[in-house]
C-alpha positions as CSV (number, residue, x, y, z in Angstrom):
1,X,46.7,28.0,12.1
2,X,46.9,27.5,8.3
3,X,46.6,30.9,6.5
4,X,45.9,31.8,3.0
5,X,46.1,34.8,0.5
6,X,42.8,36.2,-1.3
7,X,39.9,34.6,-1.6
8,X,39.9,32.3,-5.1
9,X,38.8,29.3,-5.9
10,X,41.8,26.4,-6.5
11,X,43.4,28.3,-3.3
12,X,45.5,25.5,-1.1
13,X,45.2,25.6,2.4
14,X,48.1,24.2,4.2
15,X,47.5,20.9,6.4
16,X,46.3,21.8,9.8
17,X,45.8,17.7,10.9
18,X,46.9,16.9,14.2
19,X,46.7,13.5,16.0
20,X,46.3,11.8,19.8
21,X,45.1,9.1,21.9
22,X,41.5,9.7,23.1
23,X,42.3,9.9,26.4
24,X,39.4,7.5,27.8
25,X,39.9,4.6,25.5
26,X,43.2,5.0,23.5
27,X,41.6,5.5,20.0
28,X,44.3,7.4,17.7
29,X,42.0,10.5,17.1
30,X,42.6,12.6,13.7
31,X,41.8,16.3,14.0
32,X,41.3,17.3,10.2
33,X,41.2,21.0,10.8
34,X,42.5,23.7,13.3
35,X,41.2,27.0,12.4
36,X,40.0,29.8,14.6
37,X,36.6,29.8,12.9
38,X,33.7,26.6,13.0
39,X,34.5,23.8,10.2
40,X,32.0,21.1,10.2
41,X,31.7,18.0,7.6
42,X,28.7,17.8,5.7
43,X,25.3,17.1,7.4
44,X,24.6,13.3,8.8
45,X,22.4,12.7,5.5
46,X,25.0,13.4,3.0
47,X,28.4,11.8,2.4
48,X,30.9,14.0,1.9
49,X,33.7,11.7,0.7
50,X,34.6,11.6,-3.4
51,X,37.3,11.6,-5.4
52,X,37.6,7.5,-4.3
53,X,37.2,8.3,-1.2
54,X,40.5,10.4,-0.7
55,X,38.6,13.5,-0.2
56,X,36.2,15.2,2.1
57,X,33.6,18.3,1.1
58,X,33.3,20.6,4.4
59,X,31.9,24.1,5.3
60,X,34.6,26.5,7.2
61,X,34.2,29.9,8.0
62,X,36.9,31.6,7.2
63,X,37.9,35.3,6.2
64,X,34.3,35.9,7.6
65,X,32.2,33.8,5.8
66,X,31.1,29.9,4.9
67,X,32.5,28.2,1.9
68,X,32.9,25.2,1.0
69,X,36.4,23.4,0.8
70,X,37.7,20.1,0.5
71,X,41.1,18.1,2.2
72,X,42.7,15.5,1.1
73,X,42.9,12.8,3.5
74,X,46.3,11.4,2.7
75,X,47.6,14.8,2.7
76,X,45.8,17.2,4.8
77,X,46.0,19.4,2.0
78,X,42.7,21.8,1.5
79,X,41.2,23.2,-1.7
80,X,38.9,26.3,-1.1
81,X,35.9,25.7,-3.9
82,X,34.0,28.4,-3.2
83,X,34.7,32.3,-2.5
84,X,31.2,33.9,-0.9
85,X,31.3,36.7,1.4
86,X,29.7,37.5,4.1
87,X,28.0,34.2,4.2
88,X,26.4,32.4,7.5
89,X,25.1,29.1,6.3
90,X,25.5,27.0,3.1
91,X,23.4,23.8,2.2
92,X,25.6,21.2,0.3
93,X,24.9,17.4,-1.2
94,X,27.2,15.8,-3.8
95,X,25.8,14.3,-6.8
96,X,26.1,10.4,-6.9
97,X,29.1,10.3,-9.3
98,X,31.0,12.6,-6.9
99,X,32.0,15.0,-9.9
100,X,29.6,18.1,-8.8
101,X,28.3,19.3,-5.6
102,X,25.2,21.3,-5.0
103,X,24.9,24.2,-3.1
104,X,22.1,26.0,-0.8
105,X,23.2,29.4,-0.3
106,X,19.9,31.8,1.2
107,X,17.4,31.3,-1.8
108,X,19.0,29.8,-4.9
109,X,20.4,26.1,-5.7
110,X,23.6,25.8,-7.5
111,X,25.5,23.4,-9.0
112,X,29.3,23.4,-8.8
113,X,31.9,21.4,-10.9
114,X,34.5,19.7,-8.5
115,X,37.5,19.9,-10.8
116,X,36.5,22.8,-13.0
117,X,35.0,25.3,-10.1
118,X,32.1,26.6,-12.3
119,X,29.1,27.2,-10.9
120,X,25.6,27.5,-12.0
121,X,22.2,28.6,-10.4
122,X,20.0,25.9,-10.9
123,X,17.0,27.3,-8.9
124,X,15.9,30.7,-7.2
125,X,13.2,30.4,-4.1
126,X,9.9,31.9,-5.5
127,X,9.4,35.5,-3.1
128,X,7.6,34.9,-0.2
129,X,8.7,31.2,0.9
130,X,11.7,29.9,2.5
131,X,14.3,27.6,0.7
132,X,14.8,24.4,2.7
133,X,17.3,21.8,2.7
134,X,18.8,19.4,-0.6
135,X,18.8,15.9,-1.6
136,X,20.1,14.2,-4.5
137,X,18.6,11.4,-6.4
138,X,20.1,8.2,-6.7
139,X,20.3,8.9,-10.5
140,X,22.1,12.1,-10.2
141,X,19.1,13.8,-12.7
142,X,17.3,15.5,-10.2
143,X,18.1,17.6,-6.8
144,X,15.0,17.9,-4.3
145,X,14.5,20.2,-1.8
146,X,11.3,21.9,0.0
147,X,10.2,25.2,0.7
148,X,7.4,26.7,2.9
149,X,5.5,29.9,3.4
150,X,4.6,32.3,6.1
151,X,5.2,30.5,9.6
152,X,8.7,30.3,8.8
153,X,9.2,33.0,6.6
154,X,11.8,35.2,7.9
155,X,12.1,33.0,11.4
156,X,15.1,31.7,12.5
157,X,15.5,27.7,12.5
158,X,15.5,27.6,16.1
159,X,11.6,29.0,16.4
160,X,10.3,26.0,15.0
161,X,8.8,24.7,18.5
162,X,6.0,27.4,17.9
163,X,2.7,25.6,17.7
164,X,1.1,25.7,14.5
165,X,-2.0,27.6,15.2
166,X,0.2,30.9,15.9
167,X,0.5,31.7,12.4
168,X,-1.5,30.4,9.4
169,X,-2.5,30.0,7.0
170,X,0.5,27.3,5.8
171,X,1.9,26.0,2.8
172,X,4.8,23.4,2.4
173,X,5.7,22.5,-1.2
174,X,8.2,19.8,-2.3
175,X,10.4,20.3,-5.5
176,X,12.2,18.4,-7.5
177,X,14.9,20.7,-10.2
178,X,16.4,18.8,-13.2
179,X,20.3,19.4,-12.6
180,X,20.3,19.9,-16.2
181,X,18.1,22.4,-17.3
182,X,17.1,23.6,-14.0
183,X,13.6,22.6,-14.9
184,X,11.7,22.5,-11.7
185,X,8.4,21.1,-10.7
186,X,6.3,20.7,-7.7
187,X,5.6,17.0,-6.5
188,X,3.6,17.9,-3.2
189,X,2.3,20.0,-1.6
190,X,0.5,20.7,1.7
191,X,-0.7,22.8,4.6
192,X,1.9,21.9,6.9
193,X,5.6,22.3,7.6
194,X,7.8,20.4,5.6
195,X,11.5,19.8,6.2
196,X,14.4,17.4,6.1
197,X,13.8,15.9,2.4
198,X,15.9,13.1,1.3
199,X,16.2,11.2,-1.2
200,X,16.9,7.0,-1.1
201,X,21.2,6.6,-1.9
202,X,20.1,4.0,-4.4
203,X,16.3,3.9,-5.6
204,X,15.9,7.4,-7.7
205,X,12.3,6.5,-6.7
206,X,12.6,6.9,-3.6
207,X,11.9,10.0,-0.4
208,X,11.4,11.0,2.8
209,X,10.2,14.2,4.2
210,X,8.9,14.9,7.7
211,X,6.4,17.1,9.3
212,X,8.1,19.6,11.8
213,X,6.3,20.6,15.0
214,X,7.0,19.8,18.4
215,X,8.2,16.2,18.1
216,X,6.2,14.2,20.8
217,X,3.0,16.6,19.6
218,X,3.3,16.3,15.6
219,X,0.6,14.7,13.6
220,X,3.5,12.3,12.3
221,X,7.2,13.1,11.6
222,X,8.6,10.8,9.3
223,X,6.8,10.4,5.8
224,X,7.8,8.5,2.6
225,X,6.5,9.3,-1.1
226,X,6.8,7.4,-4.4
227,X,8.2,9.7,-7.5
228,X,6.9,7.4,-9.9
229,X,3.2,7.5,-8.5
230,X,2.7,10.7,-5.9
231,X,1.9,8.3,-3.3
232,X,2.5,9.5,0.5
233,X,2.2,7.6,3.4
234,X,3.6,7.8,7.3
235,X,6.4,5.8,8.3
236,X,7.2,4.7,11.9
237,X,3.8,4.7,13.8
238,X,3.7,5.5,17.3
239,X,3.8,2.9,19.9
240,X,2.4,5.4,22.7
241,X,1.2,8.4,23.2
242,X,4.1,11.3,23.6
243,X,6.3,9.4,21.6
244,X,8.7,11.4,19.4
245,X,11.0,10.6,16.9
246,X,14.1,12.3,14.9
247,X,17.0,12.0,13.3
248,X,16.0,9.7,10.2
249,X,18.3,9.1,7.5
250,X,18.8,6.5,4.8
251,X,20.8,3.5,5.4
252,X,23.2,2.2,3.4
253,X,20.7,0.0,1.3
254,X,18.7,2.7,0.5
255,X,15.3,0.8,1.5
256,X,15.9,0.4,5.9
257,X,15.7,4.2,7.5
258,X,17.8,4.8,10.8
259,X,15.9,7.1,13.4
260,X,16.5,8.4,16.7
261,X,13.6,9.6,19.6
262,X,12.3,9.4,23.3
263,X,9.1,7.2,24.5
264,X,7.1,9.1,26.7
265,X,8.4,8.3,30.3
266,X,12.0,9.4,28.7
267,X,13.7,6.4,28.0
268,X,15.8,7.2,24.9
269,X,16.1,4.5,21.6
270,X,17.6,4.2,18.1
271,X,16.2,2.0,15.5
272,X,15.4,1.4,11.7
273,X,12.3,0.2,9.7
274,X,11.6,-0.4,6.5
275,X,10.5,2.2,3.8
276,X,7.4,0.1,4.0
277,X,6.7,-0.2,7.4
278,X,8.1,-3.6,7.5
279,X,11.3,-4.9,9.6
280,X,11.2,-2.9,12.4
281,X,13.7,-3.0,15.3
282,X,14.4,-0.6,18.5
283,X,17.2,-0.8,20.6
284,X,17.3,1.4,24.4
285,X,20.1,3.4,25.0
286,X,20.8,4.4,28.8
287,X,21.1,8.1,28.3
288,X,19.9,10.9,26.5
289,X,21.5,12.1,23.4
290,X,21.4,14.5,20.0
291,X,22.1,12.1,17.2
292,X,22.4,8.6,16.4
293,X,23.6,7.3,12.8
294,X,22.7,4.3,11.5
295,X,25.4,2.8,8.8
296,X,23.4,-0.7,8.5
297,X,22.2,-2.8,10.4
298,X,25.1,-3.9,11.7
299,X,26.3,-1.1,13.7
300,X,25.1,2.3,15.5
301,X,26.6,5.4,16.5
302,X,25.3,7.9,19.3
303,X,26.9,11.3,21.2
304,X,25.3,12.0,24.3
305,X,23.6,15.4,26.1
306,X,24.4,16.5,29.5
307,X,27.5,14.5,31.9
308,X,27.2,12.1,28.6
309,X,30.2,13.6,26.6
310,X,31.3,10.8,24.4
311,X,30.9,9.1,21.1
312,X,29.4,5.4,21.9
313,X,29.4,2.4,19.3
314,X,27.0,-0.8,18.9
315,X,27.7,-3.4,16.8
316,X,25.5,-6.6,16.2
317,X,27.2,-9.9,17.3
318,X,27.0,-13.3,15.8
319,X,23.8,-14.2,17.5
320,X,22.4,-11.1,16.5
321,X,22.1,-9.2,19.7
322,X,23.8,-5.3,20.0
323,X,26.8,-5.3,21.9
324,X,27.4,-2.0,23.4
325,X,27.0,0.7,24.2
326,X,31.0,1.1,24.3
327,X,32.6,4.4,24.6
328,X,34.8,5.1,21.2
329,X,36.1,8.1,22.6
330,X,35.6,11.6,24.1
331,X,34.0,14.2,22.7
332,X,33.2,17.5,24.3
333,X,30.8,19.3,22.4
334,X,29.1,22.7,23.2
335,X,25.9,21.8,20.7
336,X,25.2,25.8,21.2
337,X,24.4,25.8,17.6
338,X,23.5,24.1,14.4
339,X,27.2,24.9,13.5
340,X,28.7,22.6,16.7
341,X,26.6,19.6,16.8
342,X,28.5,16.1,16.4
343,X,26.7,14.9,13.4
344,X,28.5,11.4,13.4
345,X,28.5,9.5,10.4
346,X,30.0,6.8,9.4
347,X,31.8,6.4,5.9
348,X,30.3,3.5,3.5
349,X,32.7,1.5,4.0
350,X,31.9,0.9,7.9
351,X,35.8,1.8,8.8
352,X,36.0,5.2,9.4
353,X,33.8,7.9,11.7
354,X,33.8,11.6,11.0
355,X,32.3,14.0,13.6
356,X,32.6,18.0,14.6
357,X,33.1,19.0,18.3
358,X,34.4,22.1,19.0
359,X,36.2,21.3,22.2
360,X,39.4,23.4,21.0
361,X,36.8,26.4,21.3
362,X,35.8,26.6,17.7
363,X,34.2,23.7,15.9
364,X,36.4,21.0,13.9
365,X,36.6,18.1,12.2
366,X,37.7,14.7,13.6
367,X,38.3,11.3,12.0
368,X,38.5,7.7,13.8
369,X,39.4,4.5,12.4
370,X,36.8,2.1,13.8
371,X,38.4,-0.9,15.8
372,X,38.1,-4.4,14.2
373,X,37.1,-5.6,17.7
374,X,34.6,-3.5,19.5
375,X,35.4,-5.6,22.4
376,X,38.6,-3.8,22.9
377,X,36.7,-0.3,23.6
378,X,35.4,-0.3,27.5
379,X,31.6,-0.5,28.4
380,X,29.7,2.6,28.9
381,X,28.9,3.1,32.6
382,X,26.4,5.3,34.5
């Protein structure tokens, strides 16, 4: 274990990457971190690479608190870019130009220069509401987020199952803050709960936000809007009863949304549709898992839950069928908290896979190089 002086911004880490053959399929496995404290790459929405892709933005908790660092993936070196204490959580999405990141630390927004360290309050939670999760726009002008009032107020994350009719009355508002001037402005607003805004990697336009309740009991969960107009509509009807989905995210394209959910006699799936509603495709998966990221089209990643404790790939073949599920490599992960769940993503390119487990005991980061040939990776089997 790596260790460091005081707490400054600029500080460099020493390399604490590690490497090994998966020991189910052979994958060479890099293990980014090694610290006795959770690190964990940004969330399955937001890529955290920059600097030409040479660099990766992660949250560690070290010295008692969450900050937000970045290694160098040549090197292994680590840059410590932010010096909170006493910090749990921080919220972080990097502007499309990869020269700032923003940050959502309790109530406030900030905005922090990559290569300079400065950083900036761009927006404070009014009292009374609850500061949700950020988004950048495709243009890099604006950061959106949501915030809501009363049910969650004060509630930990993990009591959002309660049914809505224990506490009202409800508001959720979405806003959007001009990374300049800090200018912010509601877009929408209603009396439900509001979570998981993002914003389209390439139309500035361009949102989703979902509803958050119980997922198979929800009035809808995924919902797009149109910045230019106001206009909301639902995305992703059901096609039964009990059906819930999760999980959504962009895809690469910026139009096609990759989701994750359950039908109602259990039977798990991953798909993508259209912004629209248009070009819609499902595909089963034989067990249950947590996530499932979506990099195209073209190919799907998934953990699992329970005796399932691996990373599995799809990829589309020539004549347009999914080949897979094929087991990339092990895993282990507790998923005990937000802090220790996989979150696989893969990088834009379509070669690399980062993902957090926290089989050592505390959570870290892990990078694969995606075979060339998914053929060479064995079959999952029951």
């Amino acid at each position: 274990m790596s260790r460091t002086i005081a707490m400054v911004k600029g500080t460099i880490w020493a390399p604490e990457r590690k490497q090994y053959d998966d020991p189910l399929t052979g994958v060479q496995v890099h293990q980014l971190t090694d610290y006795r404290g959770h690190s964990r790459h940004l969330h399955f929405t937001q890529n955290g690479l920059y600097d030409e892709g040479r660099r990766l933005l992660f949250v560690s908790d070290r010295d008692n608190s969450a900050n937000l660092f970045s290694i160098h993936l040549v090197t292994g070196e680590m840059t410590q870019l932010t010096t909170y204490t006493n910090n749990d959580e921080l919220g972080v999405c990097l502007t499309p130009d990869g020269q700032q990141a923003l940050l959502q630390k309790e109530d406030t927004i900030s905005l922090l220069d990559l290569t300079s360290f400065r950083e900036r309050v761009k927006y404070r939670c009014p009292e009374g509401f609850r500061l949700g999760n950020i988004s950048c726009t495709a243009d890099g002008e604006s950061v959106l987020t949501c915030i809501w009032r009363n049910r969650w107020s004060g509630m930990d994350y993990e009591d959002r199952n309660l049914p809505t009719s224990e506490a009202s009355p409800l508001l959720s508002q979405i806003i959007t803050i001009d990374i300049q001037t800090g200018r912010s402005e509601i877009i929408h607003e209603e009396p439900s709960v509001i979570t998981h805004v993002h914003a389209s990697p390439v139309h500035p336009w361009l949102l989703t936000f979902c509803h958050e309740d119980p997922w198979s009991q929800v009035d809808h969960r995924i919902w797009g809007m149109d910045l230019r107009t106001g206009e909301v509509w639902p995305i992703h009807s059901r096609v039964e009863p009990g059906e819930a989905v999760e999980g959504e995210h962009f895809l690469n394209d910026g139009e096609m949304i990759g989701y994750h959910g359950i039908r109602s006699d259990g039977t798990s799936f991953w798909g993508s549709i259209r912004y629209d509603n248009s070009n819609r495709q499902e595909q089963p998966i034989p067990f249950a898992i947590w996530h499932a990221y979506l990099d195209s089209q073209q190919q799907t990643v998934t953990d699992g839950q329970a005796e399932v404790q691996t990373l599995s790939l799809w990829r589309r073949s020539s004549n347009g069928a999914y080949d897979g599920p094929r087991i990339l490599c092990e895993l282990k992960c507790s998923f005990h908290s937000n802090k220790v769940h996989s979150h696989p993503i893969i990088t834009p390119d379509g070669r690399r896979l980062f993902y957090t487990s926290d089989r050592t005991g505390y959570a870290n980061i892990y990078m694969v190089e995606l075979p060339d040939d998914i053929t060479t990776l064995p079959l999952w089997q029951p």
